[in-house]
N, CA, C and O atoms as a GROMACS GRO file, in nm:
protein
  228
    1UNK      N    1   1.885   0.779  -0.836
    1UNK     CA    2   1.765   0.746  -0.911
    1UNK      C    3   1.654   0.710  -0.813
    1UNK      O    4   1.688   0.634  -0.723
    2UNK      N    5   1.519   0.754  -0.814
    2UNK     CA    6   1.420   0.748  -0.780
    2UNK      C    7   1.356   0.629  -0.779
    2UNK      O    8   1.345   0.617  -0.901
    3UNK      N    9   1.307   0.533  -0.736
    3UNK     CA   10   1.179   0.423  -0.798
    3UNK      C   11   1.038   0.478  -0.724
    3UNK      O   12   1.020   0.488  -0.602
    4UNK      N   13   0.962   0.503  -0.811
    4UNK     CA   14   0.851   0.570  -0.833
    4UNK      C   15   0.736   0.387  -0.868
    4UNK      O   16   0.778   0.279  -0.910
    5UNK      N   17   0.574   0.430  -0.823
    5UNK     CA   18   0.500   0.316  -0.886
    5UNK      C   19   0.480   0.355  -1.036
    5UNK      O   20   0.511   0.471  -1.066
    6UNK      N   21   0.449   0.304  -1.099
    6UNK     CA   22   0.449   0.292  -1.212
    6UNK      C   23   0.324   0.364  -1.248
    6UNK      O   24   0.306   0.453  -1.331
    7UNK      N   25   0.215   0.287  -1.143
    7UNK     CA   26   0.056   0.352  -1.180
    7UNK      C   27   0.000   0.418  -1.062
    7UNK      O   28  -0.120   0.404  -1.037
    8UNK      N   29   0.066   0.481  -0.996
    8UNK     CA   30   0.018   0.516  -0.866
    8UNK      C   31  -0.126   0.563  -0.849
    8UNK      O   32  -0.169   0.542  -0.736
    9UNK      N   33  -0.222   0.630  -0.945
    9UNK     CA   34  -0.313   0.674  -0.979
    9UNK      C   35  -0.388   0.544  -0.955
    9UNK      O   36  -0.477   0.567  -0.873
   10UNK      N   37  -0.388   0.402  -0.998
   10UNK     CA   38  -0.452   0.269  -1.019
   10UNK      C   39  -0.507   0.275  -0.863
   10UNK      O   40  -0.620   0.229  -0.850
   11UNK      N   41  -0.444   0.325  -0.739
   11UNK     CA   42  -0.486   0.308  -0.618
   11UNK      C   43  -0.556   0.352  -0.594
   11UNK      O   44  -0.627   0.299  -0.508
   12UNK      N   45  -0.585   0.446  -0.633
   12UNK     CA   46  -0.727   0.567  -0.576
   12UNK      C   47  -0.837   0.546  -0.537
   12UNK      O   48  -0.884   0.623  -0.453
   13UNK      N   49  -0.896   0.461  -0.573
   13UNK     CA   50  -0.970   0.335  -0.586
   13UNK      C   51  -1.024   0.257  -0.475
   13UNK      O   52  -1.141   0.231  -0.445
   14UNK      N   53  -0.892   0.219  -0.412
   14UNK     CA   54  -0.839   0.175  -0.307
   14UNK      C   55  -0.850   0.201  -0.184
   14UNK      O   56  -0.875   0.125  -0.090
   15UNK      N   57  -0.820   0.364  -0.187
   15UNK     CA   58  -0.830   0.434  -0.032
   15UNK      C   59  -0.881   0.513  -0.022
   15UNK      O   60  -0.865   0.612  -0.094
   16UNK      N   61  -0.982   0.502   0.090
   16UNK     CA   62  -1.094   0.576   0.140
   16UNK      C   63  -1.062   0.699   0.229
   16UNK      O   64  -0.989   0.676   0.325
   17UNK      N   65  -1.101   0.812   0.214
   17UNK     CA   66  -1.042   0.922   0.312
   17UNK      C   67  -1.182   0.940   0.414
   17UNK      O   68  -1.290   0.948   0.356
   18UNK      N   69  -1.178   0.947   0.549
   18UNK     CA   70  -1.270   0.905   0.664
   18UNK      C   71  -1.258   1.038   0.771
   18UNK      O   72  -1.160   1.050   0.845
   19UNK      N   73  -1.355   1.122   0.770
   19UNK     CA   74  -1.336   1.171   0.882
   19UNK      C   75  -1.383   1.154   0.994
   19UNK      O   76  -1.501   1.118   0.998
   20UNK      N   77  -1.288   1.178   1.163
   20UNK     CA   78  -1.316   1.131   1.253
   20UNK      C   79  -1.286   1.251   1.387
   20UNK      O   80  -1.197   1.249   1.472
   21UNK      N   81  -1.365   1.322   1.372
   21UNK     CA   82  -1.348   1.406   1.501
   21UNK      C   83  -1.342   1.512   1.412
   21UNK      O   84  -1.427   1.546   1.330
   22UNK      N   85  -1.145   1.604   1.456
   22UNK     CA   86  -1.080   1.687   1.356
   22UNK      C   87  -0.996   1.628   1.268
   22UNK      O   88  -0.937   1.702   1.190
   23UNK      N   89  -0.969   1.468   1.262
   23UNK     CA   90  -0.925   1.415   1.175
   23UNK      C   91  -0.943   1.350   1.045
   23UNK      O   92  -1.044   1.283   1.022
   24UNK      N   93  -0.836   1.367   0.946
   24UNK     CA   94  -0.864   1.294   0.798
   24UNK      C   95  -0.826   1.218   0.810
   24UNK      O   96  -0.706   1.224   0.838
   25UNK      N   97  -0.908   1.040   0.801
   25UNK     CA   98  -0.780   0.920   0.798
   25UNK      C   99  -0.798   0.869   0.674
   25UNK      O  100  -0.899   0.892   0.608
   26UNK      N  101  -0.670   0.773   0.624
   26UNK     CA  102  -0.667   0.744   0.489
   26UNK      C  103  -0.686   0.574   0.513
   26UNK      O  104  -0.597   0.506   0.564
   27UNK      N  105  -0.738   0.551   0.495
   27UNK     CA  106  -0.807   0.367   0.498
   27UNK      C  107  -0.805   0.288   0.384
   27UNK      O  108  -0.880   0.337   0.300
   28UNK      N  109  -0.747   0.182   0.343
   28UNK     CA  110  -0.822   0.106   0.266
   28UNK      C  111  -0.871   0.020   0.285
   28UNK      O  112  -0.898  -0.040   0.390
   29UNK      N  113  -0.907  -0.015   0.102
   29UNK     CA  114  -1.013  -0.150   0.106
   29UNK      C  115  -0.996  -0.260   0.150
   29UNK      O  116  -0.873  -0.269   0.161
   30UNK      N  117  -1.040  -0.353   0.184
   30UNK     CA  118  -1.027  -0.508   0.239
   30UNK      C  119  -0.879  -0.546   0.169
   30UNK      O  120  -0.772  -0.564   0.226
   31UNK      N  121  -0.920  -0.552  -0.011
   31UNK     CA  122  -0.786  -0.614  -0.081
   31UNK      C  123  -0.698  -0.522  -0.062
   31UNK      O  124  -0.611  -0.569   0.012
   32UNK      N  125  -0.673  -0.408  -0.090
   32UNK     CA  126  -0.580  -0.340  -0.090
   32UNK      C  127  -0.479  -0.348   0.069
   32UNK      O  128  -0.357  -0.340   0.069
   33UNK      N  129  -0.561  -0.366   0.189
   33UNK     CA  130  -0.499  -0.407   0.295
   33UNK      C  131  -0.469  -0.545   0.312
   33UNK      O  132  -0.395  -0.555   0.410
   34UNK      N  133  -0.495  -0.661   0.258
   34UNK     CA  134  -0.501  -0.766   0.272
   34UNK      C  135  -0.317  -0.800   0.205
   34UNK      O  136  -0.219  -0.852   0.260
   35UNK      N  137  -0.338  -0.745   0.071
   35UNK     CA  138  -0.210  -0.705   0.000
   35UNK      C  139  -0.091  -0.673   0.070
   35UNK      O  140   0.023  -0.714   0.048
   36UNK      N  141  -0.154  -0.548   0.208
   36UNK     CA  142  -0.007  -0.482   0.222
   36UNK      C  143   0.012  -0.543   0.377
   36UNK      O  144   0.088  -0.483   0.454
   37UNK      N  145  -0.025  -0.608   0.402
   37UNK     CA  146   0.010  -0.725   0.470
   37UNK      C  147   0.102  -0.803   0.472
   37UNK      O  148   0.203  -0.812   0.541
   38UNK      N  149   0.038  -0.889   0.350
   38UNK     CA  150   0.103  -0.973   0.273
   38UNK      C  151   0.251  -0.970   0.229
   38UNK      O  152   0.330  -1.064   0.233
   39UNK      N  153   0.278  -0.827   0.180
   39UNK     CA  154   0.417  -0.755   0.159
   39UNK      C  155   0.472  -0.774   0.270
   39UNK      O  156   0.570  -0.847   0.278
   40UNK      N  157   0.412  -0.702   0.392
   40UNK     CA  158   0.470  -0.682   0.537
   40UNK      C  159   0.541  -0.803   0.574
   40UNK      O  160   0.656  -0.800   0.617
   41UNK      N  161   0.478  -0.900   0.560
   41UNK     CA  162   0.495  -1.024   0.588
   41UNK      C  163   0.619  -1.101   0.521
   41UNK      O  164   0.702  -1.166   0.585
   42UNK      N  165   0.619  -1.086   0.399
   42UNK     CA  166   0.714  -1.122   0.280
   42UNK      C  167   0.887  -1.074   0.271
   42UNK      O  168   0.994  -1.106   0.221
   43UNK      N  169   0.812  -0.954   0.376
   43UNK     CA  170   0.998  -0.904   0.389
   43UNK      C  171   1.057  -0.867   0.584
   43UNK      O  172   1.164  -0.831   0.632
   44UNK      N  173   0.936  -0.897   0.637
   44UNK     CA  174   1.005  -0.988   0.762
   44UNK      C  175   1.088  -1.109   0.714
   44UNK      O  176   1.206  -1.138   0.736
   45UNK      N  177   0.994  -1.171   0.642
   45UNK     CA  178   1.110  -1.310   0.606
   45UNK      C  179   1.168  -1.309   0.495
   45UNK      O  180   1.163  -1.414   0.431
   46UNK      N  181   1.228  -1.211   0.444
   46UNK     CA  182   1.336  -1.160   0.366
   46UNK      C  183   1.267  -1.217   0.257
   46UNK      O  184   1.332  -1.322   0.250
   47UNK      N  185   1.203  -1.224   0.188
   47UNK     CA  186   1.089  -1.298   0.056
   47UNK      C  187   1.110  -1.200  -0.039
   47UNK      O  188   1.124  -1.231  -0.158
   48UNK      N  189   1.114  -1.069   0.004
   48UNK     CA  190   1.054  -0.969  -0.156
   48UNK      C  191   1.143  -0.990  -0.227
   48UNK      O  192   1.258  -1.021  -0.196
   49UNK      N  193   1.065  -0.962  -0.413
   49UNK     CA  194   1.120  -0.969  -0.465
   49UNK      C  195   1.141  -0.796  -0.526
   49UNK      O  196   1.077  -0.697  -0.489
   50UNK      N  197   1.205  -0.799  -0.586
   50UNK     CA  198   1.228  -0.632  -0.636
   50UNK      C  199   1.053  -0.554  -0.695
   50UNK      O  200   1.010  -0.441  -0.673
   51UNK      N  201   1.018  -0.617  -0.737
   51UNK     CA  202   0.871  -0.586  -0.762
   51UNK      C  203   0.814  -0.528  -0.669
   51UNK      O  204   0.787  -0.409  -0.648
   52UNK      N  205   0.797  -0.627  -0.610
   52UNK     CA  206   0.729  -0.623  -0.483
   52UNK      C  207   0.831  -0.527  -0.348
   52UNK      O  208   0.760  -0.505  -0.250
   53UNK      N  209   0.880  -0.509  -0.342
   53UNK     CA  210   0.995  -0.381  -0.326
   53UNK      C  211   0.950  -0.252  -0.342
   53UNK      O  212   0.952  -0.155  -0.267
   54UNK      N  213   0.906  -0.269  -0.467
   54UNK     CA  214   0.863  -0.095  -0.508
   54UNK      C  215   0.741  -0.122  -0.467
   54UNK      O  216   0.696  -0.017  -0.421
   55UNK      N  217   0.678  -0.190  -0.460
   55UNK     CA  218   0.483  -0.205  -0.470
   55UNK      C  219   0.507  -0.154  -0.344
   55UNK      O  220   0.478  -0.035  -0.342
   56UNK      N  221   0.553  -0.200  -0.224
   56UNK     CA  222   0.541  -0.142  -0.084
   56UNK      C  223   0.590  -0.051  -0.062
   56UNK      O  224   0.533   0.021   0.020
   57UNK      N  225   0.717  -0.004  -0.118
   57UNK     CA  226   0.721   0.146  -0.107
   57UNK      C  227   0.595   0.248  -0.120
   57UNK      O  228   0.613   0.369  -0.108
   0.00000   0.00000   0.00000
């Protein structure tokens, strides 16, 4: 079985596509990075919860 986001579309929003030279980069917003941080952070110290599990996937 798969775990998929639920609203993956809700992000779009979110991330900015930037070009830089010959490159496309995919960036986000302040919150949206601030967020995946936050995750990053949460499961260095073993914190996530299953939610938050899929959200960072």
């Amino acid at each position: 079985m798969t775990t998929v986001i639920a609203r993956p579309s809700s992000l779009l929003g979110s991330i900015q596509l930037e070009k830089v030279e010959h490159f496309h980069l995919f960036k986000f917003n302040d919150a949206l990075q601030a967020r995946m941080e936050e995750l990053l952070e949460r499961k260095k110290a073993d914190l996530l919860t299953t939610e938050e599990v899929i959200e960072l996937e």
